[in-house]
C-alpha positions as CSV (number, residue, x, y, z in Angstrom):
1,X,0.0,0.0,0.0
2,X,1.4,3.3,-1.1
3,X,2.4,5.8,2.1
4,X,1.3,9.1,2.2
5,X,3.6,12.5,1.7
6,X,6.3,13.0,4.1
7,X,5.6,9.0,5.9
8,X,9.2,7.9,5.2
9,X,10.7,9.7,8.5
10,X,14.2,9.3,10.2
11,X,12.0,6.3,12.9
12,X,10.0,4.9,10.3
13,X,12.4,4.1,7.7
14,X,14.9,3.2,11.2
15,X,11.6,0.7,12.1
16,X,11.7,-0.8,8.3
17,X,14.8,-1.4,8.3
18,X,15.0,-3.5,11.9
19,X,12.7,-5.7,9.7
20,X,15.2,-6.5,7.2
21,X,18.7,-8.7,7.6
22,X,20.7,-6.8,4.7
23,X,20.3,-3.8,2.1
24,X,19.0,-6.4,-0.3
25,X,15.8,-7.7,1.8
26,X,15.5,-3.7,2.9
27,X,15.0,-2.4,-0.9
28,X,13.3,-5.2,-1.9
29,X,11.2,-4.5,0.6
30,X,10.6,-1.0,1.2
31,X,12.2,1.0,-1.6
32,X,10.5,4.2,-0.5
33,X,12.3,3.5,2.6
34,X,15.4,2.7,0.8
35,X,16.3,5.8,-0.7
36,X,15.2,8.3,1.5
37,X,17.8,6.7,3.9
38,X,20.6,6.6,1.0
39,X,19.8,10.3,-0.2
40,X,19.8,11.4,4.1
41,X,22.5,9.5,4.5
42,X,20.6,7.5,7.5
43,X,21.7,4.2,6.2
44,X,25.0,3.9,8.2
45,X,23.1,3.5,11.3
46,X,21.6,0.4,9.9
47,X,25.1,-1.8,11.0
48,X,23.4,-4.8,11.6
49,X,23.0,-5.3,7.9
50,X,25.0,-8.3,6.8
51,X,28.2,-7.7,5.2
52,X,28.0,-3.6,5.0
53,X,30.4,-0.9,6.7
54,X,29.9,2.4,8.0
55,X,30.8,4.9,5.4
56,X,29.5,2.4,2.3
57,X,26.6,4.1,0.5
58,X,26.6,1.6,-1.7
59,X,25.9,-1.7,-1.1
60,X,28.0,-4.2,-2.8
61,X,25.8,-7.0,-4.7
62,X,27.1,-10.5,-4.2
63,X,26.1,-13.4,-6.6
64,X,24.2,-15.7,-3.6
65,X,22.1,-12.4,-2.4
66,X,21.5,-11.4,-6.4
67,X,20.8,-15.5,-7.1
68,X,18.0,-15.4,-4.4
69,X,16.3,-12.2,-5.3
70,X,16.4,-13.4,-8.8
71,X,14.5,-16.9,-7.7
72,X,11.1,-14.5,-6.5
73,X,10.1,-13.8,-9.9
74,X,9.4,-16.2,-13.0
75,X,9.9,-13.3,-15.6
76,X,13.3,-11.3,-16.5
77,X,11.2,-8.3,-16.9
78,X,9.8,-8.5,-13.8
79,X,13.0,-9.1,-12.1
80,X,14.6,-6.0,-13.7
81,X,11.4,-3.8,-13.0
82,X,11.0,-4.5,-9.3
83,X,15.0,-5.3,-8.1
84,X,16.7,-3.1,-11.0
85,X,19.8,-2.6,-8.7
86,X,20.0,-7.1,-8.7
87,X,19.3,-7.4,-11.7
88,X,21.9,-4.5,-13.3
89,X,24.7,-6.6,-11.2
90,X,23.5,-9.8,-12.4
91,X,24.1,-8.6,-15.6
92,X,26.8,-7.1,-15.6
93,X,28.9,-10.3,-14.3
94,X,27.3,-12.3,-16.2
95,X,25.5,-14.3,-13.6
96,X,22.0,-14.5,-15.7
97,X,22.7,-17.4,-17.7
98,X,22.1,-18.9,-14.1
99,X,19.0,-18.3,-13.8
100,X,17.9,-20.6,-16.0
101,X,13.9,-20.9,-14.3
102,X,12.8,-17.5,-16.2
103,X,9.9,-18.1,-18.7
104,X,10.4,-16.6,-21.7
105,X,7.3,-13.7,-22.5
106,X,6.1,-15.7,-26.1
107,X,4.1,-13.0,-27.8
108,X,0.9,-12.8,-29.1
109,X,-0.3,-14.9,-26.6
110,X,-4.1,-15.6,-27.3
111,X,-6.3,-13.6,-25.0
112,X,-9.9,-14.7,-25.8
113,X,-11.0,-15.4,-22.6
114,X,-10.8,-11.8,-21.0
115,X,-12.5,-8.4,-22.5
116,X,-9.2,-6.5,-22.8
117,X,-9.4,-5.3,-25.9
118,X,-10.2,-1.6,-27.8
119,X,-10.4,0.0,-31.0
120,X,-9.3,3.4,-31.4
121,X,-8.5,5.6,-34.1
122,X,-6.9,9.3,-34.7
123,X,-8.6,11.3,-36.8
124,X,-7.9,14.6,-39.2
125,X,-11.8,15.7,-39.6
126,X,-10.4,18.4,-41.9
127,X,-8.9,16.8,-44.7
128,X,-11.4,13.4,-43.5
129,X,-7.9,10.9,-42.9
130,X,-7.7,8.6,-39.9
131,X,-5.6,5.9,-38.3
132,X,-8.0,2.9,-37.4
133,X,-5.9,0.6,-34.9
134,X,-6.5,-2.2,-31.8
135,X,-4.5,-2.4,-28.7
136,X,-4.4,-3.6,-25.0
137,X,-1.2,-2.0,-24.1
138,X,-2.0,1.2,-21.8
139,X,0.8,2.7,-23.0
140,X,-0.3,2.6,-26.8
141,X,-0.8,6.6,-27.8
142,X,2.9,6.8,-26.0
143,X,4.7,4.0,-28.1
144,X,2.8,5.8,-31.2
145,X,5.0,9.1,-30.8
146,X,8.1,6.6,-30.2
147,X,10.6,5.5,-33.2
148,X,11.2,2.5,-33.9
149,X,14.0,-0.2,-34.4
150,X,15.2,1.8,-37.4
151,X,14.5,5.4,-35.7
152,X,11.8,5.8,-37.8
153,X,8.2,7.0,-36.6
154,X,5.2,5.2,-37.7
155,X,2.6,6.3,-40.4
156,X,-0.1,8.4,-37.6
157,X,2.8,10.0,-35.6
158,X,4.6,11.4,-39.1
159,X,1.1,12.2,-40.5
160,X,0.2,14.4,-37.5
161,X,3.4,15.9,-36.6
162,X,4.0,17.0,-40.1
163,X,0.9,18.5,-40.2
164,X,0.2,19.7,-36.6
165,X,3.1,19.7,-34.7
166,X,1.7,17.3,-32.4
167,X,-0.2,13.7,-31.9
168,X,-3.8,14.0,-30.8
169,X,-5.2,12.0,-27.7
170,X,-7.0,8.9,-29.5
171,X,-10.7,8.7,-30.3
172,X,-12.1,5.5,-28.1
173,X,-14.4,3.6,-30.4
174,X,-15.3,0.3,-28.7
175,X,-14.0,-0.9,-25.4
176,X,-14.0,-4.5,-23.2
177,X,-13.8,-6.3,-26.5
178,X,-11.9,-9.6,-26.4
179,X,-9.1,-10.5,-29.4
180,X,-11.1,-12.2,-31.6
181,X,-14.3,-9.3,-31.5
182,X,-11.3,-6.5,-31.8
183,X,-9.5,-8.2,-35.0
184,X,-13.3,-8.2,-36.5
185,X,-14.6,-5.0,-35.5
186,X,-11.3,-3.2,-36.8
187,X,-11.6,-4.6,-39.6
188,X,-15.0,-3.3,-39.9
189,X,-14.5,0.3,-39.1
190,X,-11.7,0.4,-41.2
191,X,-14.3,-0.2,-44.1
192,X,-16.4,2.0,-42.6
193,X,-14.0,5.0,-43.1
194,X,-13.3,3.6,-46.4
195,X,-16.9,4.0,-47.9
196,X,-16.9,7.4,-45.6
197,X,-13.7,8.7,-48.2
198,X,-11.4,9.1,-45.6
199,X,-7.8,8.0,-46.4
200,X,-6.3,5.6,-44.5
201,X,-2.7,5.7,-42.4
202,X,-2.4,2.0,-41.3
203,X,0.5,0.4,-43.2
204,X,-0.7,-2.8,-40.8
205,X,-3.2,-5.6,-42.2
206,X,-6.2,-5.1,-40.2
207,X,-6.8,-6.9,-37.2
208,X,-3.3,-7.9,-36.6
209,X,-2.9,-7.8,-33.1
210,X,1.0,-5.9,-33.2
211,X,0.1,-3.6,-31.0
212,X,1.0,-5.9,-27.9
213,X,4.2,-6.1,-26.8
214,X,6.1,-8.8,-29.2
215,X,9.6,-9.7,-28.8
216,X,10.8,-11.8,-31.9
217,X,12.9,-14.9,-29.9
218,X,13.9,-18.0,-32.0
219,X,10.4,-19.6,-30.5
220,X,8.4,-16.7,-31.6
221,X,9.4,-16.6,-35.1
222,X,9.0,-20.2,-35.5
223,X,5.4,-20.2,-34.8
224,X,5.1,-16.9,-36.8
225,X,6.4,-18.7,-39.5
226,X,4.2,-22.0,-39.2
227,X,1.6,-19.7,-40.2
228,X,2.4,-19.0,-43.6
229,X,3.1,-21.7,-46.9
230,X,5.7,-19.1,-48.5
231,X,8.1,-16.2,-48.3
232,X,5.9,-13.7,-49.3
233,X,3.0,-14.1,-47.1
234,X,5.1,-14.3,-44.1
235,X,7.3,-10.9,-44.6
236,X,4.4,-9.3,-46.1
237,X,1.8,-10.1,-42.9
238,X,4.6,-10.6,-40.4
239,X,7.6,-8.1,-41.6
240,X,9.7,-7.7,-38.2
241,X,9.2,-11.5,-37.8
242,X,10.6,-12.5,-41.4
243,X,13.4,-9.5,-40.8
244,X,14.6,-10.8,-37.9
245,X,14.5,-14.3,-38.7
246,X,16.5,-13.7,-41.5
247,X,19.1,-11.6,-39.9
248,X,19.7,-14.7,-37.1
249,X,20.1,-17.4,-40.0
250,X,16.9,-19.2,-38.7
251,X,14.9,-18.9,-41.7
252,X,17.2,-21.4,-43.3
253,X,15.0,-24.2,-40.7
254,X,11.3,-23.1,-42.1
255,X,11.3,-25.8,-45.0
256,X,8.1,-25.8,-45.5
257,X,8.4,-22.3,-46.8
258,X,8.0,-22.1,-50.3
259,X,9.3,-19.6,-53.1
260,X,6.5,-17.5,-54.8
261,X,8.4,-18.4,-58.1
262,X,10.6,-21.7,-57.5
263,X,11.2,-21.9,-61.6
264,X,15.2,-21.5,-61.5
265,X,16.5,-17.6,-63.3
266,X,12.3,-17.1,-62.8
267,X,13.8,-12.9,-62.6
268,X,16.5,-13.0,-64.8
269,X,13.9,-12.5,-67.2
270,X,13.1,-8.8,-68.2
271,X,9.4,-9.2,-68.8
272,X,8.6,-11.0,-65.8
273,X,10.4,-8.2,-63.8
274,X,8.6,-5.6,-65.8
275,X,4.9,-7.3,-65.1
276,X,6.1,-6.9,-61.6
277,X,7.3,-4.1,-61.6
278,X,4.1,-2.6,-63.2
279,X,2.4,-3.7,-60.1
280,X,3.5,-0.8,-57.7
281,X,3.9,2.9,-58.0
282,X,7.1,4.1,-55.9
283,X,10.4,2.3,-56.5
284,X,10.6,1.7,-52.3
285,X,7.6,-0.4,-52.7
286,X,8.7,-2.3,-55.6
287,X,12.1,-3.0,-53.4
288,X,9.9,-4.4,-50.5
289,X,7.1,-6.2,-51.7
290,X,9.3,-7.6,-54.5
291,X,13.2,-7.8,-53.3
292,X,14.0,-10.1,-55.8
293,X,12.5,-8.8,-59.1
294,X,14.2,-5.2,-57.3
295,X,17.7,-7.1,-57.6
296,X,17.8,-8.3,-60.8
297,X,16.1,-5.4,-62.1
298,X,18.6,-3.1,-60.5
299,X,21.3,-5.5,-61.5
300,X,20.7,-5.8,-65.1
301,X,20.1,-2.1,-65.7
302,X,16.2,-2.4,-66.4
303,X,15.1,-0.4,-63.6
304,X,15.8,2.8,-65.8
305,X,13.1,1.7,-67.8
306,X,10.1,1.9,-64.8
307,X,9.4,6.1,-66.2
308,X,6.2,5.6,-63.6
309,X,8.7,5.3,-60.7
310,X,8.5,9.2,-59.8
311,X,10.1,8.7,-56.0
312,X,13.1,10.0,-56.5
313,X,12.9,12.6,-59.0
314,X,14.0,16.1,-58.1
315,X,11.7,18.3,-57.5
316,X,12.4,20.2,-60.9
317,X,11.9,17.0,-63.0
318,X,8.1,17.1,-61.7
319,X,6.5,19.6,-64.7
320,X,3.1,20.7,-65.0
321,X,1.4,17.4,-66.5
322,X,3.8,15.5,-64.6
323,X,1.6,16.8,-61.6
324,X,-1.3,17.3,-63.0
325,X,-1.2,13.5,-63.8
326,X,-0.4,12.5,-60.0
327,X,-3.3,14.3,-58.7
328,X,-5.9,13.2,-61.1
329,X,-5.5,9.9,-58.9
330,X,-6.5,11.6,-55.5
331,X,-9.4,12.7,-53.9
332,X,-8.0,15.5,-52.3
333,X,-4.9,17.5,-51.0
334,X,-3.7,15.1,-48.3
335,X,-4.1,11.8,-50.3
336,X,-1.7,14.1,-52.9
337,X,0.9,14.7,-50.5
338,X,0.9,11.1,-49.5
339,X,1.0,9.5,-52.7
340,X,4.0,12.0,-53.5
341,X,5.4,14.5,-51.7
342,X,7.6,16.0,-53.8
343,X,5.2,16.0,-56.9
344,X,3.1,18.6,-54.2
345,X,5.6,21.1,-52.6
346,X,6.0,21.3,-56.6
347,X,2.6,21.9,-57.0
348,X,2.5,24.2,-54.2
349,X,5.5,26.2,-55.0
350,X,4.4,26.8,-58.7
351,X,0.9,27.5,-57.8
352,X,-0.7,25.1,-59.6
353,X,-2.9,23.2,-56.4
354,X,-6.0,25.9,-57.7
355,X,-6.5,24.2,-60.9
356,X,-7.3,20.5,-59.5
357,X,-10.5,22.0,-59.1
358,X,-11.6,18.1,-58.3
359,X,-9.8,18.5,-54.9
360,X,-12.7,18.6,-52.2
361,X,-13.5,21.0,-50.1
362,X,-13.2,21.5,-46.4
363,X,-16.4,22.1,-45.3
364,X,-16.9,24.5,-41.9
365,X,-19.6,25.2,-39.8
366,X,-20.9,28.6,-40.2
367,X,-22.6,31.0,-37.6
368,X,-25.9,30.9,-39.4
369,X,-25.9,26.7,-39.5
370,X,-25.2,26.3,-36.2
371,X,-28.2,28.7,-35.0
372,X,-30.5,26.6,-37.7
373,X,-29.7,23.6,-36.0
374,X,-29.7,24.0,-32.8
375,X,-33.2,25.7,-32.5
376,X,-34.6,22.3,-33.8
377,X,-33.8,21.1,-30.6
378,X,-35.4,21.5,-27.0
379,X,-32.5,22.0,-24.2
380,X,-28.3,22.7,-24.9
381,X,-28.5,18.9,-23.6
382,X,-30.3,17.3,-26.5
383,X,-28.3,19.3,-28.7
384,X,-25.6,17.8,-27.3
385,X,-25.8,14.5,-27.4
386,X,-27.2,14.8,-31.2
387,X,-24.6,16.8,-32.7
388,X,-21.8,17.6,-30.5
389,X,-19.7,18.9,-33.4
390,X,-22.4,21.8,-33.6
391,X,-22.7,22.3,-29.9
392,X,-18.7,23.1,-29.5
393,X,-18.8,25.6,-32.5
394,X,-21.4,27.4,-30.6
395,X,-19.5,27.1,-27.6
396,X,-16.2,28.3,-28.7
397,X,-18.2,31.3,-30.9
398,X,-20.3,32.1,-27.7
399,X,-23.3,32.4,-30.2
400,X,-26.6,33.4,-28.3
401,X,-28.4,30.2,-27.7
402,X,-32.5,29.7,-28.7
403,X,-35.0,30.8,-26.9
404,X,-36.9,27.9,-27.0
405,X,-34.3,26.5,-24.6
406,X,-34.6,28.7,-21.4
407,X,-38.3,27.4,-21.1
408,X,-37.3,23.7,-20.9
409,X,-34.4,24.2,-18.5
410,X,-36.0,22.5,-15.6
411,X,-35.7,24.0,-12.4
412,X,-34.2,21.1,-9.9
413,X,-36.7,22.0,-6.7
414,X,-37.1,19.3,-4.3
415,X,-40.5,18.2,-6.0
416,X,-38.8,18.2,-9.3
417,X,-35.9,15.9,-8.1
418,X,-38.5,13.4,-6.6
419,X,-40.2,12.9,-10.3
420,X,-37.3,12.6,-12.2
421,X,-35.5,10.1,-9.8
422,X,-39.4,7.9,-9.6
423,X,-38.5,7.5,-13.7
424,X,-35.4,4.7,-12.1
425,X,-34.8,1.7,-10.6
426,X,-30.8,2.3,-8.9
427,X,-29.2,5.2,-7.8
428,X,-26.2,4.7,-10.7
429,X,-29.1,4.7,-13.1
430,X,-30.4,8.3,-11.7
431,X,-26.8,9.4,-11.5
432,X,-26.4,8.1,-15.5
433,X,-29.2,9.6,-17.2
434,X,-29.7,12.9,-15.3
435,X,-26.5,13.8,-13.5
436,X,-27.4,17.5,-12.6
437,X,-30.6,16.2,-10.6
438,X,-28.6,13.4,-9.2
439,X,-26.2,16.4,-7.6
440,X,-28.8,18.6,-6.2
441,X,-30.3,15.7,-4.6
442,X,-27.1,14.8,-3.4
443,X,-26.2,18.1,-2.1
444,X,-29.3,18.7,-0.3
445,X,-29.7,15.4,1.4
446,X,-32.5,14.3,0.2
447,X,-31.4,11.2,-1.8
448,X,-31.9,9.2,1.7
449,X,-35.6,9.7,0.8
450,X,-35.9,8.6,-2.6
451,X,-35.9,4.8,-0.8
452,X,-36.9,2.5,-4.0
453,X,-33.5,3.9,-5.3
454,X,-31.5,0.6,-5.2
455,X,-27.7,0.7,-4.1
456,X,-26.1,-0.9,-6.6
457,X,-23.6,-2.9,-4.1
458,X,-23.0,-1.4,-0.2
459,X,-26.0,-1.3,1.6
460,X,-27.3,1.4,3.0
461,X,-25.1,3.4,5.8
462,X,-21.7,1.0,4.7
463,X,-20.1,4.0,4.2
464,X,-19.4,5.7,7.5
465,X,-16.6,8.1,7.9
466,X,-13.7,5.9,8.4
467,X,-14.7,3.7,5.4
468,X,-14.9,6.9,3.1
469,X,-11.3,7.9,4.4
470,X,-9.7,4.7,4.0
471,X,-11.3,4.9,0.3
472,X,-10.4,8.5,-0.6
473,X,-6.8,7.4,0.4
474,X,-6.8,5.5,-2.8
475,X,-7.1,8.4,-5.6
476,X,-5.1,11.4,-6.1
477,X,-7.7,14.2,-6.8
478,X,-11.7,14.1,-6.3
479,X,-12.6,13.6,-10.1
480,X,-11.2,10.0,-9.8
481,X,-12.5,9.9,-6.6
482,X,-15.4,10.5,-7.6
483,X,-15.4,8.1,-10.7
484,X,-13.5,5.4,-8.5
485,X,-15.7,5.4,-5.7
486,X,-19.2,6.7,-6.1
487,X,-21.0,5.5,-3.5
488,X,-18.2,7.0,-1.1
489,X,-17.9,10.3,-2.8
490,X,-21.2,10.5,-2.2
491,X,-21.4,10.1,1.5
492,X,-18.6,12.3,1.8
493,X,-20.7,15.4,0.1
494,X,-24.3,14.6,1.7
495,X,-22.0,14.2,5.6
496,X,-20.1,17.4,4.5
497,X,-16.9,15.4,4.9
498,X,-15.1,16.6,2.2
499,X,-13.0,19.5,4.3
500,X,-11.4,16.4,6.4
501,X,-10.3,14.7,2.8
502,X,-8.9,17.9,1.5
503,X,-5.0,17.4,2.3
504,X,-5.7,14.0,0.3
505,X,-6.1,15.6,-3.5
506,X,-2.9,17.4,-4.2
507,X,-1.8,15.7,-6.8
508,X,-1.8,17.8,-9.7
509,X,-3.9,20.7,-8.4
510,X,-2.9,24.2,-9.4
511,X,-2.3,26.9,-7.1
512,X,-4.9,29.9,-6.9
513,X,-5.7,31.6,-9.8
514,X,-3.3,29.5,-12.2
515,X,-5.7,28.9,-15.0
516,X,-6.4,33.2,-14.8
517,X,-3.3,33.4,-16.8
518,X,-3.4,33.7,-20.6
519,X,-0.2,31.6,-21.3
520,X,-1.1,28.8,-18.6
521,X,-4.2,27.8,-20.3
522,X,-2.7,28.3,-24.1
523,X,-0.1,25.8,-22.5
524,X,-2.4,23.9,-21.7
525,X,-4.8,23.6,-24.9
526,X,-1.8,23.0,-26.9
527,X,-1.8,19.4,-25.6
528,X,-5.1,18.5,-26.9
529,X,-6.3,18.4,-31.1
530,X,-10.1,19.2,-30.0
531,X,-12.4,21.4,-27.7
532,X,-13.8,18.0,-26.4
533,X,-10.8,16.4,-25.1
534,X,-9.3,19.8,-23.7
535,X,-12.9,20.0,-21.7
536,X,-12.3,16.3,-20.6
537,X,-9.0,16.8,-19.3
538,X,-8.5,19.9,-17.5
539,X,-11.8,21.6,-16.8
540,X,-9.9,24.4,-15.2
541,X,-8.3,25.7,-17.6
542,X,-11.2,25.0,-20.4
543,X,-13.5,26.9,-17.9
544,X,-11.4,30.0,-18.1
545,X,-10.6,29.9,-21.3
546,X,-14.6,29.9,-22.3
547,X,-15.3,32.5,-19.5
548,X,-12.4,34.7,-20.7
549,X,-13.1,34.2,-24.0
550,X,-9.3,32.8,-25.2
551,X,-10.7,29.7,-26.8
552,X,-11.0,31.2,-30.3
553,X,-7.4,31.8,-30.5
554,X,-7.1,27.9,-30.1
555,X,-7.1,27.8,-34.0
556,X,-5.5,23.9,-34.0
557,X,-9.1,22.6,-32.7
558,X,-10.6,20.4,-35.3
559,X,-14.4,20.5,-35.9
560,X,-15.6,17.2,-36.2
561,X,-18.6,19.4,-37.1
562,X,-21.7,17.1,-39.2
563,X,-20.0,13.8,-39.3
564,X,-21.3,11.2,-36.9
565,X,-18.3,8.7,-37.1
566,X,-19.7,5.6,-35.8
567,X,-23.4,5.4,-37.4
């Protein structure tokens, strides 16, 4: 259990370590402990420990102490993640090979039995492209904006730097999904985006599950490899597989592989090569899809005569038609730039991009729109939840809301509380589908007196004022409080307990008036690609920015304006 601020004391870390019979056992097992006493230099009063002097800060691994730390874990990574010190030692004289009970992490391990899965996507509303991808690593949108083996970034992470500056949080699509529902449902939406004319960023085959962590052992790339009859089809679905397989000499053991083309000199010929070479549009993907046409092409001169290879022509080779040619094939500016970059900073620089006149528009919300549509709705709330797109724009404009709306604001009286919570069954019900009511009641007391309101687990009075301590002690700030824990947060507001709890949510709060400042909140908003996620995140500083009216010099904000995504 995780010790509060300011716990790890002169006595307390003195106390911990009495438990322990050496430095080892201490920072395995109170690390807190462990280097608060280093950093105070407290830890020469600790002389009971086994084998340390006074004056030694640091303590001197030897291979028994390292040998049984190492035996408490099955994995290597968990051995280096909890006893890093051990494991750095281990390593460095060698004395892992010892260790010979560590299971190997085999990858893509099959996870059908738990709901662990999501879609998610990153979008460019604007110019309507997208990444469509499925993960269960937490850390996903961080390994995005990471490089990989060959210090390149992937397809989103270029697209949206390039562009932006900056990767945008991910859209959630579909949650608790297990792998084979993700590997089908990304799939879908993938098509989904297709037929909507979005262009797509994933260089992946959909419903690959990559996106756990995979590292490519000898045992891992043998059973990648049993999935595929020939060459092709396993470095086209599996490429850092194949790569590395090939690179360690153990592709040489996958007989069963076949060549796509086992007819001896099959390339040597020049219209084979040709046909194949006809095939792609960019001499890199001719290399990669088809190494060994590339070869003997290259080899025997012939690649001179691909003229639809364009790749690696200067910019001043790329001529009017040239570019006009290039564009005819895409739908709009961003598909251009894709298919070839070069052929469009021409285009740019010369001024020609105003006569593809095919090139679609980007289509904006307008003032006058916005107004239309919203006054065919009842309340802001309805609005909302219908076209949230619309509802923003109106927000960031400030434009004067309907009329129409200021009659059907209900007014949450104690009468008007009791008949919207008789409409459910369970408090989290009430609290789901009409959260404002669900406050007031809560803040006045009288949800106590709304008694068919079923509590979904504790029963009634469970949460007494030790219980909601002990439970507060688990979150960093009231909002995940709040989310965590309900039925406690709950008790704490109705009791007025919440000025005992305060010391508890530091973490991350801003001192007064921080979000009054201009730059704090521009800061701030430059983390985030929309109005929605900025909201989400740091209410704070989206409150001030609305109140102060700074939000419309947020210009990066996308409007995701009149597309509903996942009709």
């Amino acid at each position: 259990m995780r010790k509060p601020n300011g716990y790890w004391n002169y006595e307390n870390c003195y106390n911990a370590a009495k438990e322990c019979e050496n430095l080892a056992e201490f920072y395995t097992k109170y690390a807190g402990a462990y280097d608060k006493a280093i950093n105070k230099g407290w830890i020469d009063d600790y002389v009971w420990f086994k084998g340390f002097h006074k004056g030694e800060t640091r303590h001197k691994w030897t291979y028994d102490e390292a040998y049984e730390i190492a035996k408490k874990y099955k994995y290597k990574s968990d051995f280096h993640k909890y006893s890093r010190k051990a494991y750095d030692m281990a390593r460095k004289y060698g004395w892992m090979e010892d260790y010979t009970w560590f299971i190997p992490k085999l990858v893509k391990e099959p996870c059908n039995k738990g709901s662990v899965y999501w879609i998610y996507g990153y979008f460019d509303f604007c110019e309507k492209v997208c990444y469509i991808g499925l993960s269960r690593d937490k850390n996903r949108h961080w390994r995005h904006k990471q490089k990989d083996i060959k210090g390149k970034f992937d397809s989103a992470m270029l697209y949206f730097n390039g562009n932006y500056g900056f990767l945008p949080e991910p859209t959630i699509i579909e949650e608790a999904l297990t792998a084979d529902e993700a590997q089908e449902k990304e799939a879908y939406y993938i098509q989904l985006f297709l037929k909507k004319g979005y262009t797509l960023l994933n260089r992946m085959k959909a419903g690959s599950l990559g996106s756990a962590i995979v590292k490519w052992n000898k045992a891992a790339c043998y059973e990648e490899a049993k999935k595929y009859s020939n060459y092709d089809d396993f470095y086209n679905n599996s490429p850092s597989a194949y790569k590395n397989a090939k690179e360690k000499g153990w592709i040489d053991e996958y007989t069963w592989l076949q060549r796509k083309h086992t007819k001896r000199n099959y390339w040597q010929d020049y219209n084979n090569c040709l046909n194949e070479a006809k095939k792609y549009n960019r001499i890199s993907e001719f290399q990669e899809k088809a190494p060994g046409a590339y070869r003997s092409a290259n080899d025997n001169g012939w690649i001179d005569d691909y003229t639809w290879f364009v790749r690696n022509a200067s910019k001043a080779e790329f001529t009017y038609d040239i570019c006009y040619d290039l564009a005819k094939k895409c739908k709009n500016t961003t598909e251009f730039m894709k298919a070839s970059s070069t052929a469009y900073k021409a285009a740019k620089e010369n001024d020609w991009l105003k006569d593809y006149v095919w090139f679609k528009e980007i289509v904006r919300w307008t003032d006058e729109e916005v107004i239309k549509l919203a006054c065919k709705y009842s309340s802001a709330v309805d609005f909302r939840k219908e076209n949230s797109g619309a509802y923003n724009y109106m927000q960031k404009h400030s434009l004067q809301k309907p009329n129409s709306w200021k009659d059907n604001k209900p007014q949450w009286t104690y009468d008007t509380c009791y008949a919207e919570a008789l409409k459910y069954k369970k408090r989290s019900e009430y609290r789901k589908n009409s959260k404002t009511s669900y406050n007031v009641a809560r803040d006045n007391g009288w949800l106590n007196e709304f008694t068919w309101l079923k509590v979904s687990s504790k029963p009634h009075g469970y949460w007494t004022y030790e219980r909601c301590r002990e439970e507060a002690k688990k979150y960093k700030t009231k909002r995940e409080f709040e989310k965590g824990s309900p039925g406690a947060y709950d008790a704490v507001i109705t009791h007025k307990w919440m000025e005992d709890f305060e010391y508890l949510f530091v973490y991350g709060r801003k001192p007064k008036g921080y979000w009054n400042n201009y730059d704090n909140c521009y800061k701030e908003a430059l983390k985030y690609s929309k109005v929605s996620h900025f909201k989400k995140s740091c209410m704070g500083a989206y409150s001030s920015s609305l109140k102060h009216d700074w939000i419309k010099d947020y210009t990066w904000f996308n409007n995701n304006s009149q597309l509903n995504l996942f009709e």
